[in-house]
C-alpha positions in Angstrom: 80.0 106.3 127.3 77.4 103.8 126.0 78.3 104.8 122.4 81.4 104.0 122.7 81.6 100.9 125.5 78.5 99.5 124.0 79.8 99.0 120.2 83.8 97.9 121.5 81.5 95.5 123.5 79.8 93.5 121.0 82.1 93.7 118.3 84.7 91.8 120.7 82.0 89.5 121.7 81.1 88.9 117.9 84.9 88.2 117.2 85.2 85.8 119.8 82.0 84.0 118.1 83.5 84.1 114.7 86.8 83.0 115.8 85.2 80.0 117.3 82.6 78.9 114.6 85.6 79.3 111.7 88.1 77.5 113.6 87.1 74.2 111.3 86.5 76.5 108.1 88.2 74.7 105.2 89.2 77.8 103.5 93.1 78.1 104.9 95.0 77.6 102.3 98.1 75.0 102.7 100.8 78.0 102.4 98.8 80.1 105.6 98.7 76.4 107.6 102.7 76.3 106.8 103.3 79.3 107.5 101.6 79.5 111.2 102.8 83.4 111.1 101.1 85.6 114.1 100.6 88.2 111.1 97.9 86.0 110.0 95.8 85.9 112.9 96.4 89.8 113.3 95.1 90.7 110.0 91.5 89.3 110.8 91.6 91.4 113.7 92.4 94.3 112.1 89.7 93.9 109.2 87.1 93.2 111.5 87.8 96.3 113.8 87.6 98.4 110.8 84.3 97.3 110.1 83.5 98.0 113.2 84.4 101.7 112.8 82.7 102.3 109.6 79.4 100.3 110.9 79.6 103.4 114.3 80.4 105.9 111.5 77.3 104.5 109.5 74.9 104.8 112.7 76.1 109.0 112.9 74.6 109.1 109.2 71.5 107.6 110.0 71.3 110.0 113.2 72.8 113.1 112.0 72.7 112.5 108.3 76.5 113.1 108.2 79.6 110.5 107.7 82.0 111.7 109.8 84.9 110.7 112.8 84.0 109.8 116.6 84.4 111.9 119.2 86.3 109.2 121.0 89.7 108.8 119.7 89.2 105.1 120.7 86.4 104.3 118.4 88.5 106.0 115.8 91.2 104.2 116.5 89.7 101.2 115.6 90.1 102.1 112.1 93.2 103.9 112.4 95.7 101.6 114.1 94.5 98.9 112.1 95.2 100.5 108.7 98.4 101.4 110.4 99.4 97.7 110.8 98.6 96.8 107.4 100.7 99.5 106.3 103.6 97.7 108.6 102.9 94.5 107.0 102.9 94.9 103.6 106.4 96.8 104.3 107.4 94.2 106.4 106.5 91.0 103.4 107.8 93.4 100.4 110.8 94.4 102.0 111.8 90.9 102.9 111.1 90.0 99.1 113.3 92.3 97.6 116.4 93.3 100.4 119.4 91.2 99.7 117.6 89.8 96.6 117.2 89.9 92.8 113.6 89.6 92.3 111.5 88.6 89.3 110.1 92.2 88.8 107.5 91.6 86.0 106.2 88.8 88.3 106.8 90.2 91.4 104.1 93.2 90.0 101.9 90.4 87.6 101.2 88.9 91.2 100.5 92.2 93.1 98.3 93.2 89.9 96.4 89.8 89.8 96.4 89.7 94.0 94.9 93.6 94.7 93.0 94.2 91.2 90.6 91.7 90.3 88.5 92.3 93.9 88.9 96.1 93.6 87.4 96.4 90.0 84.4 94.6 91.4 83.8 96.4 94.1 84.2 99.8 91.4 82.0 97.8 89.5 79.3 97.5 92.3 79.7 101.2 93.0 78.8 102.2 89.8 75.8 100.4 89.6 74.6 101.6 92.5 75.3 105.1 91.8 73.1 104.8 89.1 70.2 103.2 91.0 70.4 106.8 93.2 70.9 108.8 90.2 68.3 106.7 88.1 70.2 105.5 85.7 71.0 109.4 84.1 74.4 110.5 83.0 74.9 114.1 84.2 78.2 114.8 82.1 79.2 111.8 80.1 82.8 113.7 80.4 83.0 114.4 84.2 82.1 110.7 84.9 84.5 109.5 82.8 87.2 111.0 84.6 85.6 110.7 88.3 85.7 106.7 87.1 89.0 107.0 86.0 89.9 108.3 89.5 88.1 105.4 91.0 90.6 103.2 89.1 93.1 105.4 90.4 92.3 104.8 94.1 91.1 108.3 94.6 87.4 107.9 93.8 84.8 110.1 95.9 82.0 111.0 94.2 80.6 109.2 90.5 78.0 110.8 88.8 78.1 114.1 90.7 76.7 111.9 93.7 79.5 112.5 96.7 78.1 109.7 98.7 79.2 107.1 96.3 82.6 107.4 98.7 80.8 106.3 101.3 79.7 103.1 99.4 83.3 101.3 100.4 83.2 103.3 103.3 86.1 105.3 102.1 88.3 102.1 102.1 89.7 102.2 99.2 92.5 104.9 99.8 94.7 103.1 101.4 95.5 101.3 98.7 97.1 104.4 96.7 99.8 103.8 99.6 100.0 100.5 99.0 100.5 100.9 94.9 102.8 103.8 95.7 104.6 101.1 97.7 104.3 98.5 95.1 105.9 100.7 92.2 108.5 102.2 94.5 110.2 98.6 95.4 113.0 98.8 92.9 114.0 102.3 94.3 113.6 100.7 97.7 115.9 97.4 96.8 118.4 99.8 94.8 119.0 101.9 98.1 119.4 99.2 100.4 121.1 97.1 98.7 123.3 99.6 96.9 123.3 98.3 93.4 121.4 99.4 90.6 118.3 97.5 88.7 118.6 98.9 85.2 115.0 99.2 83.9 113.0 98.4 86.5 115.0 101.2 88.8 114.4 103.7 86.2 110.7 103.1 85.5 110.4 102.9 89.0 111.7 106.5 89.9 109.9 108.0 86.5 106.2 106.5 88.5 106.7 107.5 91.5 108.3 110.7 91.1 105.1 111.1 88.4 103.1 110.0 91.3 104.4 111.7 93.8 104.2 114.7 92.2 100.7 114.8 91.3 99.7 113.2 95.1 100.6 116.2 96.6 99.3 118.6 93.8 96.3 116.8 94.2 95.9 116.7 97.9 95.6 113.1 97.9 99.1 111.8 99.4 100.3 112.5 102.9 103.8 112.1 103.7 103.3 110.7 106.9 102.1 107.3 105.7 105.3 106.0 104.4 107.3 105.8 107.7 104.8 103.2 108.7 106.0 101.1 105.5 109.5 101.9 106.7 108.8 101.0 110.4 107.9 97.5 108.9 111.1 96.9 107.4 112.8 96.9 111.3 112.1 93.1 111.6 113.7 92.3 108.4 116.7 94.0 109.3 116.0 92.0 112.8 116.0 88.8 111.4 118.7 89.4 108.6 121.3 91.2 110.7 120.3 90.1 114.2 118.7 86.7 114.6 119.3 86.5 117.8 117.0 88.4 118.5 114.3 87.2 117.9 114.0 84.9 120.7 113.8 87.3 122.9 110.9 89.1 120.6 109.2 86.0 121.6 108.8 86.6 125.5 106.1 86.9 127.4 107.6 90.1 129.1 107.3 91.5 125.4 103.6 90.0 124.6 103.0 91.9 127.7 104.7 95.2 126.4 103.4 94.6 123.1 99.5 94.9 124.3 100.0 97.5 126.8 101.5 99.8 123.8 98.8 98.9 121.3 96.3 100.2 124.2 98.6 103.2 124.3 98.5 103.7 120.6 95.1 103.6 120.9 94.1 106.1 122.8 96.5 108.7 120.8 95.1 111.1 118.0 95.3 109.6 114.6 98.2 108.9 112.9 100.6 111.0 115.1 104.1 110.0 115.3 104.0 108.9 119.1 101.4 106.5 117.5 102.7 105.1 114.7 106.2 104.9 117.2 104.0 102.6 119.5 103.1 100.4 116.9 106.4 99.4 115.9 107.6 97.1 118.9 104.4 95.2 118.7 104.6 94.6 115.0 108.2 93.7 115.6 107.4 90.8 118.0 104.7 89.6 116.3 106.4 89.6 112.7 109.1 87.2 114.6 106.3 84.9 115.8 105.2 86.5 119.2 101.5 84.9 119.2 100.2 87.3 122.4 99.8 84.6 124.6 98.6 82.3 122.4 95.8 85.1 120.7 97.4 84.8 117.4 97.9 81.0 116.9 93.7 80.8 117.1 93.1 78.9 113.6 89.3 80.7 113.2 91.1 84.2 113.6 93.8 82.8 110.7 90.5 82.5 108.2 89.4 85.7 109.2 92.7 87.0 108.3 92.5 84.8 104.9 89.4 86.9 104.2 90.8 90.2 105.3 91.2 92.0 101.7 87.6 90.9 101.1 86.5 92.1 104.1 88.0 95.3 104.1 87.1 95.8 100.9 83.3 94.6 100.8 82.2 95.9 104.1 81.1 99.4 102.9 79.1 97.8 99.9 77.2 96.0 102.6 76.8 99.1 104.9 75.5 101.3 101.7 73.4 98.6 100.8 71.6 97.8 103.9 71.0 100.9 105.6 71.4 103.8 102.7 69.5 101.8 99.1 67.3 99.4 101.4 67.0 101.9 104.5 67.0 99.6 107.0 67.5 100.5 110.8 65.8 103.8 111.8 67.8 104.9 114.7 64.5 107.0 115.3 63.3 103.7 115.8 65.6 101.6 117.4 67.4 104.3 119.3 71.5 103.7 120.0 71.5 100.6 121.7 68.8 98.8 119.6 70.8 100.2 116.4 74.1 99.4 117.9 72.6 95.7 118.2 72.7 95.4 114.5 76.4 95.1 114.4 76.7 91.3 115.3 74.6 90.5 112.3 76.2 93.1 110.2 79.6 91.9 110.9 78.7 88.2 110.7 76.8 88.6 107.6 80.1 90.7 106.2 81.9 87.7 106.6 80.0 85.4 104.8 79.9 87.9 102.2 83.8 87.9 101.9 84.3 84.5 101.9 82.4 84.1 98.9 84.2 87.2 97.2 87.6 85.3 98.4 86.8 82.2 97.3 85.3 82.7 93.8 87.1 86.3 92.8 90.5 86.4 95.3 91.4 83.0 95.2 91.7 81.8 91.6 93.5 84.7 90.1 95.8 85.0 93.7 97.3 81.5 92.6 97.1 82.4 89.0 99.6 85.0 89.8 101.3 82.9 92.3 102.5 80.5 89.3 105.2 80.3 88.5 107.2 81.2 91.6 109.6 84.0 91.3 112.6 83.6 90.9 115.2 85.1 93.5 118.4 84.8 94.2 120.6 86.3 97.0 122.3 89.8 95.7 
């Protein structure tokens, strides 16, 4: 029971901490301060609980000397919903970009490139070189690492240099965003089908990808099927707000704040990415995409830079774990036993946060506005 009370515990006590020494942070941008969305907020819980996950997942490989899942579907959970919910989001913001719209395609991808890319090749970059500090600077098979750093590029990177714990080094992170590139390169299919008209080249180069994609994915065990209806579950308050507006007043009530967190507890306690899971999900995510703050949760400005820091954060975290505990070795659990261990989090997560907000501010920020300018251009279809 402590191992799983004890880390829930402190990493909601931490949040609450963070939330309140960031509430003055300068690092919102004008656009997040306009756009006082719930999703915000949410997003800086969600990163944060992942980190949470992987830093209980790094405490079984100091103690067993193996990476692997909680017993308690809870802990898990704190890992799963949340990647869940990003899943819903990026749906729900693409979605709304392209449905009843003629986007900008080149721009539309030039900004996803220049928003996702730039971070990610850093984080590959740091990888590497730490691979080769465990493998002491030797090449195995110039060939074979070639292609295992190919598949790093690819999102599907596990081991580099023959070493398999070089996956551990983002914690394993960096899958998810297969989905989301899969997602990405499949909007012009997406747009075609909903709005029932065709896209010309972008349509066809979309379906060539992703059919390419697709293809291999599931050759190559690394695409699930069950992943996409949580981009599609995030299209239901687009639909909400385009076809139903009135609605969304009453997405707004208290009676459904109150709904919304006693289903997120439910998804919680469910095994991973079932389909009564990601089914629970989708009212909350509804209400909050139309503005439901949880009884005021959501509308806490420190949470909101949290959130601005997310991609950072999710993608950083692992580095930070690897580093501290598997190159520098730090926190014998031998020593420290579970609870003493467990007390590292606060300082872990902390010091993962001031470790993303300079990766956000000196590597996600510039090229984000960079391929922010110009504006695309769209029209209503």
């Amino acid at each position: 029971m402590t191992d799983v009370a004890l880390p829930i515990a402190l990493y909601l006590g931490t949040l609450v901490l963070l939330a309140f020494a960031l509430r003055r942070s300068p690092l919102l941008t004008e656009e997040t301060l306009a756009r006082s969305s719930p999703l915000d907020a949410l997003r800086g819980i969600l990163a944060t609980a992942v980190v949470c996950l992987h830093f209980v997942l790094t405490y079984h490989l100091k103690a067993e000397g193996q990476w692997r899942e909680p017993d308690s579907d809870l802990l898990y959970n704190m890992g799963v919903v949340p990647v869940s919910l990003f899943f819903m989001i990026t749906g729900y913001l693409f979605f709304g970009k392209v449905y009843r719209r003629t986007p900008d395609w080149g721009e539309l991808l030039r900004s996803r490139v220049l928003r996702v890319m730039p971070l990610y090749l850093c984080v590959v970059a740091v990888v590497v070189l730490f691979t080769l500090i465990r493998t002491h600077f030797v090449i195995a098979d110039g060939q074979r690492f070639m292609l295992e750093l190919l598949s790093w590029e690819l999102f599907s990177g596990f081991s580099l240099n023959g070493l398999e714990e070089s996956g551990w080094m983002t914690a394993g992170a960096h899958w998810t965003l297969r989905y989301e590139a899969l997602f990405y390169l499949a909007l012009p299919l997406i747009a075609a089908l909903f709005n029932r008209r065709g896209f010309g080249l972008p349509l066809l180069v979309s379906a060539l990808l992703v059919g390419g994609l697709v293809a291999a994915g599931y050759h190559y065990h690394v695409l699930g099927a069950r992943f996409g209806l949580l981009f599609l579950l995030g299209f239901l308050p687009v639909f909400v707000k385009v076809h139903r507006p009135a609605l969304l007043a009453r997405l707004r009530t208290p009676l459904v704040a109150a709904l919304s967190l006693a289903l997120v507890a439910y998804a919680m306690t469910q095994p991973d990415y079932n389909l009564r899971q990601m089914l629970a999900l989708a009212l909350p995510f509804a209400a909050m995409a139309a503005g439901n703050d949880l009884f005021g949760l959501l509308r806490s400005r420190g949470l909101k830079v949290l959130g601005e820091i997310s991609y950072s954060l999710y993608l950083t975290h692992g580095l930070l774990l690897y580093g501290l505990f598997t190159l520098l070795n730090l926190g014998s659990v031998e020593v420290l036993g579970t609870v003493g261990f467990m007390a590292l989090l606060p300082p872990v997560l902390v010091l993962a946060c001031l470790l993303s907000m300079l990766s956000y501010r000196w590597i996600e920020r510039p090229l984000m506005h960079l391929g922010r300018a110009p504006r695309p251009r769209q029209v209503p279809a």
